[in-house]
C-alpha positions in Angstrom: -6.4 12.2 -7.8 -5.5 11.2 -11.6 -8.0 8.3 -11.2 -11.1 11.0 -9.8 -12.6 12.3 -13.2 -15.8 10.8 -12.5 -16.1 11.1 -8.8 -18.5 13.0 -6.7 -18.4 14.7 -2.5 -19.9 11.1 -2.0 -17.8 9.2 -3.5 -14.8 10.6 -1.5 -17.2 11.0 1.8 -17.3 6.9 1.5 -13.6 6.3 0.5 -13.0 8.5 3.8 -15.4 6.7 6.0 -13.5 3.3 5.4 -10.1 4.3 5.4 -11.2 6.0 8.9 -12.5 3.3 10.4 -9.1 0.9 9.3 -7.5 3.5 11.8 -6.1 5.6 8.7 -5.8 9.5 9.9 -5.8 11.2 6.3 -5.2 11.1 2.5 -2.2 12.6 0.8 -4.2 13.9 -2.9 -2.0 13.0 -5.3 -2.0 15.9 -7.8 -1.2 16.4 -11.5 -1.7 18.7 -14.2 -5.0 17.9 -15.5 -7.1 21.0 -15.3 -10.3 19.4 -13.7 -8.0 18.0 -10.8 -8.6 21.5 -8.8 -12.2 20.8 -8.8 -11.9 17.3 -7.9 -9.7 18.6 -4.7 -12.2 20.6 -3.7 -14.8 17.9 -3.7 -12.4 15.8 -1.5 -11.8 18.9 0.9 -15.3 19.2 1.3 -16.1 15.5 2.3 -13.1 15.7 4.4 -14.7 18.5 6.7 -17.9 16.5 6.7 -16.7 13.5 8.4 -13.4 14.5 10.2 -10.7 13.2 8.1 -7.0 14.9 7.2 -6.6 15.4 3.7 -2.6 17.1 2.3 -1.8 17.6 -1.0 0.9 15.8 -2.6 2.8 16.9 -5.8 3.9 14.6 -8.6 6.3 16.4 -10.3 6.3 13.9 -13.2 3.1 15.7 -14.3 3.2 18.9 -12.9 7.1 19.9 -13.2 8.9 23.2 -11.6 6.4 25.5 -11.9 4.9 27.3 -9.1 2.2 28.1 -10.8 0.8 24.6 -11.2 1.4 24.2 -7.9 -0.5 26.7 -6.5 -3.6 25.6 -8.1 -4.3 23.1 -5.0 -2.7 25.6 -1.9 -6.3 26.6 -1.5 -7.1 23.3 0.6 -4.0 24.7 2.7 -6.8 26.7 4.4 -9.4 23.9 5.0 -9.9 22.9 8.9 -9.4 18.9 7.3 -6.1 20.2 5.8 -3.2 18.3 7.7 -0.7 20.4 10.0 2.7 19.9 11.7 3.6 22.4 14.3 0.5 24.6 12.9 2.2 24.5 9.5 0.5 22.9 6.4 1.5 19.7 5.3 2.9 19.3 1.5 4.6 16.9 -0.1 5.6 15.1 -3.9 6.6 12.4 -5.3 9.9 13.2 -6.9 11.2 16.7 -7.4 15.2 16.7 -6.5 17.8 18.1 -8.3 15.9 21.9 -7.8 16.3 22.9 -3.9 16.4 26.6 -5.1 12.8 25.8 -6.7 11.4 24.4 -3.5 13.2 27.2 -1.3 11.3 30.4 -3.4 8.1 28.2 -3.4 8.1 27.7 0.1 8.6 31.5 0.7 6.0 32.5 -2.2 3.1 30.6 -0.1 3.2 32.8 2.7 1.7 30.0 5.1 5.2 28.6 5.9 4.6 25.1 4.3 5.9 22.1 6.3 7.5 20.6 3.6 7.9 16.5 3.7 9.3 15.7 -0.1 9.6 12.0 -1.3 13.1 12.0 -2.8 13.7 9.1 -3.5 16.6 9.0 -5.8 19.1 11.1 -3.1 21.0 8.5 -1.4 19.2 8.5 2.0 22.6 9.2 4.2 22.4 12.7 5.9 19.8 13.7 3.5 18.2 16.2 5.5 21.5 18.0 6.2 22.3 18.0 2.5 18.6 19.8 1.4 18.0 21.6 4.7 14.7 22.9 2.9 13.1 19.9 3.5 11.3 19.8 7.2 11.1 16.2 7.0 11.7 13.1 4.1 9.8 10.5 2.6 10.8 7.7 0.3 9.2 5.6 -1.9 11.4 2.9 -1.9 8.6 0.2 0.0 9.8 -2.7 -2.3 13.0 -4.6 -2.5 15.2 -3.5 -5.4 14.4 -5.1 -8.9 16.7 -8.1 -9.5 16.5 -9.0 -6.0 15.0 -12.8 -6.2 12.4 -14.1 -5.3 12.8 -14.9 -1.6 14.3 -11.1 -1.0 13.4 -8.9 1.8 13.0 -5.0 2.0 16.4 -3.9 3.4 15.5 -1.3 6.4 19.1 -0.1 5.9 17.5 3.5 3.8 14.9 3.7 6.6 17.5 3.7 9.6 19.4 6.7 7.6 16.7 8.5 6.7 15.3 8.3 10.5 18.9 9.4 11.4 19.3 12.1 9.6 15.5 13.6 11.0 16.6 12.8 14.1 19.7 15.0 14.3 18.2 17.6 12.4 15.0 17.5 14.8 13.2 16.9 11.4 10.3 13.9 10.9 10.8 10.8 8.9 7.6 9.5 6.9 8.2 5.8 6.0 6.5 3.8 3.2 4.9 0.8 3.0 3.4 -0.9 0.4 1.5 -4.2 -0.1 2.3 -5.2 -3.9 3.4 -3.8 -7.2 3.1 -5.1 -10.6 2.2 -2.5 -13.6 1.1 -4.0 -17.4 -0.3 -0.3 -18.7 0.3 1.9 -21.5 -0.8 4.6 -23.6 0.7 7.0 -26.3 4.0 6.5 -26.7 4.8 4.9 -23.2 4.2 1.6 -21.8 4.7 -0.1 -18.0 5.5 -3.8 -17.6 7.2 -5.0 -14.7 7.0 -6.3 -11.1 9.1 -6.0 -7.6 8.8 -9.0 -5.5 5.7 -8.5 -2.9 4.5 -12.7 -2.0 5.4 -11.6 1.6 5.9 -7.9 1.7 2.6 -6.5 3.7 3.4 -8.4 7.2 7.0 -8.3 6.8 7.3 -4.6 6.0 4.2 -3.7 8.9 6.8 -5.4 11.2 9.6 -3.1 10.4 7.4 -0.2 10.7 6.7 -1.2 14.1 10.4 -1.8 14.8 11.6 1.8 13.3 8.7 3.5 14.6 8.7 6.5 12.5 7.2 9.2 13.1 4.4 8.8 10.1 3.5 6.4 7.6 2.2 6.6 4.1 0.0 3.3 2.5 1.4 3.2 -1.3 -1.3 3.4 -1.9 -5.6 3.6 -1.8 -6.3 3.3 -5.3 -3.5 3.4 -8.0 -4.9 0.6 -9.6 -2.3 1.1 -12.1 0.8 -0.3 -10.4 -1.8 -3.0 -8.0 -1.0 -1.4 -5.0 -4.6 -0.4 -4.1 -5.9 -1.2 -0.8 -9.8 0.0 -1.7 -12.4 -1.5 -2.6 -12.7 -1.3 -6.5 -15.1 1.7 -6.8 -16.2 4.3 -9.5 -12.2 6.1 -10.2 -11.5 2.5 -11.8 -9.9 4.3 -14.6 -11.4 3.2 -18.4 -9.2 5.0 -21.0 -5.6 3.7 -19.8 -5.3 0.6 -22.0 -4.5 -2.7 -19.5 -6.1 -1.6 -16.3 -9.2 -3.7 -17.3 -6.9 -6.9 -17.7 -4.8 -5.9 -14.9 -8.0 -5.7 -12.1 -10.9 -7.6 -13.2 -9.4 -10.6 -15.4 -9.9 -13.3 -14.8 -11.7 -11.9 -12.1 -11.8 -8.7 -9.5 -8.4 -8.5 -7.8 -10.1 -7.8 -4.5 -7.4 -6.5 -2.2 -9.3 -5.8 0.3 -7.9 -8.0 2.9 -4.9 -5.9 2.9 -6.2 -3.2 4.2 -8.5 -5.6 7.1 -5.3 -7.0 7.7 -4.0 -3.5 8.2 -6.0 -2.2 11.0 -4.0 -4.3 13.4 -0.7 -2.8 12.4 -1.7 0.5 12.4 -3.3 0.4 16.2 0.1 -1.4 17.3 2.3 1.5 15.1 -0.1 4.3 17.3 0.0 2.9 20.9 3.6 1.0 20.8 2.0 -2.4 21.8 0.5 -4.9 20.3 -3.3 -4.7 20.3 -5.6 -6.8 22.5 -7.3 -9.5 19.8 -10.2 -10.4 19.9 -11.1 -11.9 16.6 -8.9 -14.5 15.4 -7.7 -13.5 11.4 -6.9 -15.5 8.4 -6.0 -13.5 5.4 -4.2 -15.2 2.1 -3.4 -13.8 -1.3 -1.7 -14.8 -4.8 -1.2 -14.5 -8.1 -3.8 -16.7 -10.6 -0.7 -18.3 -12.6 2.7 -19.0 -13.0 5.7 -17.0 -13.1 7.2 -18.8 -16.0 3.7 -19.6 -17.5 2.8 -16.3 -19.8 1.0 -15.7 -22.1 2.4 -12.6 -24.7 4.3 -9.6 -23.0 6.9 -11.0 -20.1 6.6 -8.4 -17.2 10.7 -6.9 -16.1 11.9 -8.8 -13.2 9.4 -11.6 -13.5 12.3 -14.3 -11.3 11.6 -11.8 -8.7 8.0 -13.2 -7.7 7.9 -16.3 -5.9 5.4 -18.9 -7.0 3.4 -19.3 -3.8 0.0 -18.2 -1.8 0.8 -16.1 1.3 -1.2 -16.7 4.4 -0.8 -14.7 7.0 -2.3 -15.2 10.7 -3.1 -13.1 13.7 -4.3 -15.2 17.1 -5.3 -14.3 20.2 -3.4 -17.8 21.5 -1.4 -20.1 19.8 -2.8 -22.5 22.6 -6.5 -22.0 22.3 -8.5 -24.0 24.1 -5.1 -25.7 25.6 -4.2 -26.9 21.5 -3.2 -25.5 18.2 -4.7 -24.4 15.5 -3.9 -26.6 12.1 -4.1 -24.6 8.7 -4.6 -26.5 5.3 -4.2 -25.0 2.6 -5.7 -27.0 -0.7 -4.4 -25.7 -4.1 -6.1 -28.3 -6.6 -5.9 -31.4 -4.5 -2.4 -30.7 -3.4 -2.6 -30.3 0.6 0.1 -28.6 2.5 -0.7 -28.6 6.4 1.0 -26.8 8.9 0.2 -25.5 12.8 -0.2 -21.5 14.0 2.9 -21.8 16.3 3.2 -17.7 16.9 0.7 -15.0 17.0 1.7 -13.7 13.8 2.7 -15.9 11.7 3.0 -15.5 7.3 4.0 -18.9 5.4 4.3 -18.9 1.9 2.7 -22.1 0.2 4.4 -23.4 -3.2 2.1 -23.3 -6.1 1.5 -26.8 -7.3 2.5 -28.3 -10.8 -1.6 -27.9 -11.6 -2.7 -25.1 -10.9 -6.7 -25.3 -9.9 -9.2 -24.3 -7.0 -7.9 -22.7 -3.9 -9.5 -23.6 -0.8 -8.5 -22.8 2.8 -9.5 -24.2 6.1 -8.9 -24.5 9.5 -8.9 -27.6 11.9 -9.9 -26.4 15.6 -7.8 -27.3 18.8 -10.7 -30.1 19.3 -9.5 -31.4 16.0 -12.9 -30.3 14.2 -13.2 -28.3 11.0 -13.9 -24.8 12.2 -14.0 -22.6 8.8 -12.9 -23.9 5.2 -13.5 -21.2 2.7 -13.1 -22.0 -1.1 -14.6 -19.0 -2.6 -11.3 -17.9 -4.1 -10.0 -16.9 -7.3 -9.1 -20.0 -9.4 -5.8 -20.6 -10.9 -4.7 -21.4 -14.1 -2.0 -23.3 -16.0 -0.8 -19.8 -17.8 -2.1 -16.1 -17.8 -1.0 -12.5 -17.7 -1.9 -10.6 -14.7 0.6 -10.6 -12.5 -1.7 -8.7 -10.0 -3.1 -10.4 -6.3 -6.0 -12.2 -5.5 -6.8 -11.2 -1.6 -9.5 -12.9 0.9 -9.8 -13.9 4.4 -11.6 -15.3 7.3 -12.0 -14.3 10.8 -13.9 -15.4 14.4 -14.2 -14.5 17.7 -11.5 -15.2 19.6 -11.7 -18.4 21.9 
């Protein structure tokens, strides 16, 4: 909600409408302290009821601090038919907040709705957690990327999920998992400044699978729009922020950092996490993403962590058959004249494509089981030699399936 200043009921009614047809249930509003962000969560309650979408408030204590007072500026949507219930309780969460279990155990019993209360704490360690703040109804985490300093070829350890789904489990509590597609953050302001990365080349697919293996019992997208920290899964719309200094650089340069092939890509993760099975295809997907230049190659600022990106263009597939039409399916993948080919051998399927030693065009296409070209698309963001926007170019391609 930090990024909704300038936003309207339609606004939100749209940003709704897409997310609900991806298969996404709800938003969690992310709330602060700014005193117009009230307003802004009525606007989004409104559109909400309109066209049948779950909204819950989430508080980040980083702005808002331990005072009830500031929280209770936003219970008001507790009482909205959109508003998000477990058991018939409200739904309420934050992002951060430990250290202050008295604080949350007064507010709870201040509300007089009985709050379900589903804190992301993520700096507990994740053992028995629940049993060690028993006034928490249920966790979530924010830990969706692997740890910084981690390399370049790392993988999200599901280690922290496993407890935390323990520890709901035998306290007949929930478990809200994370899962994030990127992060990278080059912003500052007065006094403060963000500049680093966690590895992400592979992160969507890899962490969707997990999710599908723990099977929690919800999941929270980090996030729809902080365009701040590149994790956005929206298009680019009108809460593009303009005052915090690097967002500009960060989204547009050297051009839009469309992402919205992560959340296209999405919808069949988040049908297989609801039904427990995979889900019938019936359009064959192609989706890729990068970064525009090298890791080493920067120009000013170096981001933190920089060796943890890896210097290659993920492309990740979804098939009906990895025998269509009694063949394969041959990928090539064309990064300034340097061609790497390989075949769709499963029906998901993620490689990760070096960057060449010339950065240039991008260009994908795809040779049919009759060994015809049956989609090349080089309308892709171009790479360069240097840069600094560690942020993702996303695209993608899909067909009926044969």
């Amino acid at each position: 909600m930090g990024f909704s200043y300038p936003v309207d009921v339609n606004f939100f009614k749209q940003q709704m409408q897409k997310a609900k047809f991806a298969g996404i249930d709800g938003f969690a509003l992310n709330v602060g302290i700014d005193d117009w962000q009230p307003d802004r969560v009525q606007k989004a309650v409104s559109a909400a009821e309109a066209i049948g979408f779950k909204i819950f408030i989430s508080f980040d204590m980083t702005s808002l601090g331990f005072d009830a007072s500031h929280l209770n500026r936003f219970t008001f949507a507790a009482s909205s038919s959109a508003y998000e219930r477990i058991g018939g309780r409200p739904l309420f969460s934050t992002f951060v907040g430990e250290n202050n279990d008295g604080f949350w155990q007064s507010w709870k019993s201040s509300t007089g709705f009985n709050p379900y209360f589903c804190p992301c704490w993520p700096n507990y360690p994740t053992q028995n957690l629940l049993q060690n703040h028993p006034v928490a109804d249920c966790i979530f985490t924010w830990q969706a990327w692997p740890p910084a300093n981690s390399g370049p070829d790392s993988v999200i350890n599901i280690n922290g999920d496993q407890q935390l789904l323990n520890s709901a489990r035998a306290t007949g509590k929930q478990y809200m998992a994370p899962i994030s597609p990127w992060f990278y953050s080059h912003v500052w302001g007065n006094g403060w400044s963000k500049n680093w990365l966690y590895h992400s080349e592979m992160l969507l697919p890899t962490r969707w699978q997990q999710i599908i293996s723990l099977n929690p019992d919800m999941v929270e997208i980090i996030t729809w729009n902080d365009y701040s920290e590149s994790h956005y899964i929206c298009s680019i719309g009108a809460d593009l922020p303009t005052g915090m200094q690097g967002i500009n650089q960060q989204v547009n340069q050297p051009q839009r950092m469309v992402h919205d092939a992560w959340l296209e890509l999405s919808k069949h993760y988040i049908q297989w996490y609801k039904n427990g099975q995979r889900p019938a295809v019936t359009q064959d997907q192609f989706y890729w993403w990068y970064r525009i230049h090298p890791k080493n190659n920067v120009n000013g600022d170096v981001p933190q962590y920089r060796n943890d990106a890896n210097d290659c263009v993920t492309v990740h597939t979804i098939v009906k058959s990895v025998t269509p039409r009694g063949g394969k399916y041959k990928m090539i993948v064309d990064l300034n004249n340097n061609k790497h080919e390989y075949f769709i051998t499963k029906l998901e399927q993620t490689e990760c494509i070096p960057f060449p030693s010339n950065p240039g065009y991008v260009t994908l296409s795809m040779i049919g089981p009759d060994g015809k070209v049956w989609w090349a698309d080089g309308k892709n963001a171009a790479q360069q030699s240097s840069g600094n926007n560690f942020n993702a170019f996303s695209n993608y391609y899909s067909f009926g399936s044969p």
